[in-house]
C-alpha positions in Angstrom: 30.0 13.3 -13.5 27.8 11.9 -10.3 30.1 12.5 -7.0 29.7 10.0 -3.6 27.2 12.1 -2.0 24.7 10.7 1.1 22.1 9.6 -1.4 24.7 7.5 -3.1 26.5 6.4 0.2 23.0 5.0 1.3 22.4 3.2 -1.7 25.6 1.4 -1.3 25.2 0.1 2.0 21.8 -0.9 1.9 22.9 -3.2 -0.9 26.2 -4.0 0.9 23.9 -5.1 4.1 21.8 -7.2 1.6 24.7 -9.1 0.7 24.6 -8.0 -2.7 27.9 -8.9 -4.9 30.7 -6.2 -4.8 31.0 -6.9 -9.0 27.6 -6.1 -9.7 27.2 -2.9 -7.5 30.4 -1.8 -9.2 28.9 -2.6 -12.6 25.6 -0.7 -11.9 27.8 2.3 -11.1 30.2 2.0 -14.2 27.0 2.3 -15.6 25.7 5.7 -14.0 28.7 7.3 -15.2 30.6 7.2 -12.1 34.8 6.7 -12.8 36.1 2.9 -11.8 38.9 4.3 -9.0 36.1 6.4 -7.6 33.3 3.5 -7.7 35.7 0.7 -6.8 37.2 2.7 -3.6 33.6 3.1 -2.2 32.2 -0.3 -1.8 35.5 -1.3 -0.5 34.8 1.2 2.4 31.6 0.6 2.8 32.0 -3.6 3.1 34.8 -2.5 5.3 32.2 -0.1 7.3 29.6 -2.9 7.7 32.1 -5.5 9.2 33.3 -3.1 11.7 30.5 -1.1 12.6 27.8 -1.8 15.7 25.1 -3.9 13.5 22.4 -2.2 15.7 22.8 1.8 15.4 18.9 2.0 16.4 19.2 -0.7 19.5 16.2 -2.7 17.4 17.3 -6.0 15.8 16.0 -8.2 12.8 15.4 -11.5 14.4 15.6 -15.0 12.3 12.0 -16.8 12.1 11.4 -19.0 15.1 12.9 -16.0 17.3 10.6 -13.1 17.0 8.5 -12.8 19.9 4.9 -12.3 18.7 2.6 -9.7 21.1 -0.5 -8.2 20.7 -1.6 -6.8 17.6 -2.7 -3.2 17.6 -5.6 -3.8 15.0 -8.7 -5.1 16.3 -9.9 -8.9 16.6 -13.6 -8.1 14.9 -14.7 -9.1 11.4 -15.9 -5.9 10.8 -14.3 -2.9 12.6 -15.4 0.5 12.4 -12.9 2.8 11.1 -13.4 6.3 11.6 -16.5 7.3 9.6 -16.7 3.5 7.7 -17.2 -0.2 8.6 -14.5 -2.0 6.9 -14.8 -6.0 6.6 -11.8 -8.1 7.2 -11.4 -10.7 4.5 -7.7 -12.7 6.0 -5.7 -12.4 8.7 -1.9 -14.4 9.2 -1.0 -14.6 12.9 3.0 -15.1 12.0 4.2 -12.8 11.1 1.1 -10.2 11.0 -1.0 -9.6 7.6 -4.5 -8.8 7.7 -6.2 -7.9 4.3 -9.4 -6.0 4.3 -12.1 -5.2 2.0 -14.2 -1.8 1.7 -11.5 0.4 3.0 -12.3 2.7 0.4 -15.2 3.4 -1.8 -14.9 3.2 -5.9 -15.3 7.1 -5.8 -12.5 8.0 -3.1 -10.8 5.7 -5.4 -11.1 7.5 -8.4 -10.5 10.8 -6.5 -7.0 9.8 -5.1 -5.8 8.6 -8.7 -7.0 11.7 -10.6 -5.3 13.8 -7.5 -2.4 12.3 -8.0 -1.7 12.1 -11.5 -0.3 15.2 -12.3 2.2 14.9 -9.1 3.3 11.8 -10.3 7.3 11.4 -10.3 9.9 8.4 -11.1 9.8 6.7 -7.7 13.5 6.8 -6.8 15.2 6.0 -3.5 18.5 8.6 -4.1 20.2 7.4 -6.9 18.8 6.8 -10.1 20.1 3.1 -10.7 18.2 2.0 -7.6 15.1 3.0 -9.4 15.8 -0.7 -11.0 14.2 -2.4 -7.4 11.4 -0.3 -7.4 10.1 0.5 -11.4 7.1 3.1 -10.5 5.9 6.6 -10.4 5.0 7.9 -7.5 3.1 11.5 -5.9 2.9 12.2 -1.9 0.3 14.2 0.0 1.2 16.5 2.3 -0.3 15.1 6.0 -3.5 16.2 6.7 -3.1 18.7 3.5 -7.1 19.3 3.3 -10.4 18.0 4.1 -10.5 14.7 1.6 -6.7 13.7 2.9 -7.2 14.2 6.4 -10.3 12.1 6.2 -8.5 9.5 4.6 -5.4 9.7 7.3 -8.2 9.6 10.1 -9.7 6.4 9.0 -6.7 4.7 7.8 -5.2 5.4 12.0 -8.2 4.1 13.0 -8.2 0.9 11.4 -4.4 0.5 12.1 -5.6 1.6 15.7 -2.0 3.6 15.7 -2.0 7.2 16.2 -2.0 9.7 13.5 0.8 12.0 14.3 3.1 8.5 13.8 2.1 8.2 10.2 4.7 9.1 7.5 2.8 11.1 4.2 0.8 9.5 2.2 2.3 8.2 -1.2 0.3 7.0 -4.5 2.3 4.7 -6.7 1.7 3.8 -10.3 3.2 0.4 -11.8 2.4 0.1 -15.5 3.4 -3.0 -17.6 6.6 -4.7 -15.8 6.6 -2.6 -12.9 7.2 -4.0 -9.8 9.1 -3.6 -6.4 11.4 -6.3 -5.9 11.5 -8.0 -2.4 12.5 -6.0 0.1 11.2 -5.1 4.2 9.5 -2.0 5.2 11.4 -1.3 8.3 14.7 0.6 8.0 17.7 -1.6 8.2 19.7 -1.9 11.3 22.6 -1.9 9.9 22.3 0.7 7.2 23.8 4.4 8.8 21.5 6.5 7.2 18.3 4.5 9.0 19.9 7.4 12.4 19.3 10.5 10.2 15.6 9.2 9.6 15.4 7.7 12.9 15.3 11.4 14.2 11.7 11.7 13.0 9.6 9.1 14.2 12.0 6.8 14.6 11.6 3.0 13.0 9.0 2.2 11.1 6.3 -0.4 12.8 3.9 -1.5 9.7 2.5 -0.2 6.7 -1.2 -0.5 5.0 -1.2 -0.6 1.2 -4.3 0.1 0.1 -5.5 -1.1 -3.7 -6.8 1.8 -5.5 -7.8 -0.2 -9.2 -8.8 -3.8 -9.9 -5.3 -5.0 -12.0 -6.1 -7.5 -14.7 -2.9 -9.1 -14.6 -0.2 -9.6 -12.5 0.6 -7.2 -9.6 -0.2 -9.1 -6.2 1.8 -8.4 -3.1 3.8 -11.3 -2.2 5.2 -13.0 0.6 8.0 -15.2 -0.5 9.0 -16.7 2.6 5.6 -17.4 3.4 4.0 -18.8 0.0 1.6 -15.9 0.3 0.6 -14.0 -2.7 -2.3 -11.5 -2.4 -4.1 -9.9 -5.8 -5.2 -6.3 -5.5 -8.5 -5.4 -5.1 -10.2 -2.1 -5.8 -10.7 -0.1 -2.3 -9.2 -3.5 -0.3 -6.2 -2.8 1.7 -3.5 -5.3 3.3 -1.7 -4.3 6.8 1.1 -6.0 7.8 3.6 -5.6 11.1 7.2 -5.7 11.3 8.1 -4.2 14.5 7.1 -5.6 18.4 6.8 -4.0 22.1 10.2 -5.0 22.5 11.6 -3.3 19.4 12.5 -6.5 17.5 11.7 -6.9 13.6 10.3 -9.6 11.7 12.3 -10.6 9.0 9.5 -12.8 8.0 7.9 -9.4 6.2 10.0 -9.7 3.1 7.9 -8.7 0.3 7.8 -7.5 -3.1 5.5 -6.2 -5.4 5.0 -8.7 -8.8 5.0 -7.5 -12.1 2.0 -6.0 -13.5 1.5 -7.9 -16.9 -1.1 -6.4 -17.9 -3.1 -2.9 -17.3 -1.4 -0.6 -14.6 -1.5 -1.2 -10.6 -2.1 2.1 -8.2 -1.9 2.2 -4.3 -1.8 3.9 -2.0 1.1 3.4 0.6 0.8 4.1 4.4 3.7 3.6 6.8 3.4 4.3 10.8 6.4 4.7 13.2 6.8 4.2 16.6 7.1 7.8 17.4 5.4 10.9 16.3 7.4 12.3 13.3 8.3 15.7 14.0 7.8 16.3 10.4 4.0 16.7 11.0 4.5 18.4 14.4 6.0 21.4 12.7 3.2 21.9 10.4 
């Protein structure tokens, strides 16, 4: 019988912060086997925890549209920007909040390398229990930073186009969607108000943006979307999209909500790349 560990704690206030309903949490638990006195008596705490705890453990703050402050951003202002040891084109950008798609960022062969690499590593994507697996429906494989000569090229190039430094980018993870997969909307940064964001704080701190980069041409379905913006981009074989959640003054954009769609048809693999505003000491200790 499952037991109220971290894994599950986290769970439960992340969708306590979201404002998720009390009855359906308890239902989805029900349903992972856990006893009603035992699953009931947890989210009482936790809405309990939320409404009395400081809303900002990190000191960062998700600001409403209108009142994000928009600086500088990192990546550069050219068409075509040299990226390590490639020119990469830029096919979009979106001032507010920032997105920038790009084209080229890999070739049809590193591609094909990544995929095969990962396919035997792949796992059920899960985010510590298994009934949240239900927002994110994928399998996924990390590499270790740096772990030889093809991955560290790739890290290099991929810092160099997102003009942040190496040492502040988390692993690199490869997920797989097949037919219905998706990752319903959700932000990139860790939640202010969700305890568990201090433990991963520790290493790196809060995450600034991420780079997804589209390792297959999907023939259905499967585009990153935007739904407070109306934005909905298709992947593309080797294209990449950036987007920025976190400013100089340690605000974050609440305008990054986004989700993965369905794939309806073939499967959908990427490669996902976050950075954080500090170097993770993870990759210091290797």
């Amino acid at each position: 019988m499952p037991d109220i560990n971290s894994a599950v704690e986290e769970w439960l206030t992340n969708h306590a912060s979201r404002g998720c309903n009390p009855q359906s949490m308890f239902d989805a638990m029900l349903k992972a086997g856990f006893e009603p006195d035992m699953a009931g008596r947890a989210i009482g705490e936790t809405f309990r925890g939320i409404r009395s705890k400081d809303p900002f453990p990190m000191g960062v703050e998700a600001i409403r549209p209108g009142e994000y402050q928009y600086d500088a951003c990192p990546v550069s202002a050219d068409n075509v920007i040299r990226a390590f040891d490639r020119d990469i084109t830029v096919s979009m950008r979106c001032e507010r909040p920032q997105i920038i798609a790009f084209d080229n960022v890999l070739s049809l062969d590193e591609c094909a390398e990544v995929i095969e690499r990962a396919r035997p590593r792949l796992k059920r994507s899960a985010t510590g229990v298994g009934i949240y697996n239900r927002i994110r429906t994928s399998d996924v494989a990390a590499f270790a930073p740096c772990e030889d000569a093809f991955i560290q090229r790739l890290e290099q190039r991929f810092a160099s186009l997102m003009n942040w430094p190496i040492e502040n980018g988390q692993a690199l993870q490869v997920q797989r969607y097949k037919v219905t997969g998706e990752y319903k909307q959700h932000h990139d940064y860790y939640s202010p108000q969700q305890p568990g964001v201090m433990v991963r704080g520790r290493d790196g701190g809060q995450r600034v943006a991420t780079l997804i980069v589209y390792l297959n041409d999907v023939p259905q379905g499967g585009a990153t979307e935007f739904p407070l913006l109306g934005l909905s981009v298709a992947a593309k074989q080797g294209g990449a999209l950036y987007f920025r959640y976190m400013n100089g003054q340690r605000q974050l954009d609440v305008l990054t909500l986004h989700a993965g769609a369905p794939v309806l048809g073939g499967e959908k693999w990427i490669i996902t790349k976050w950075v954080t505003e500090r170097p993770l000491e993870s990759r210091a200790r290797r």
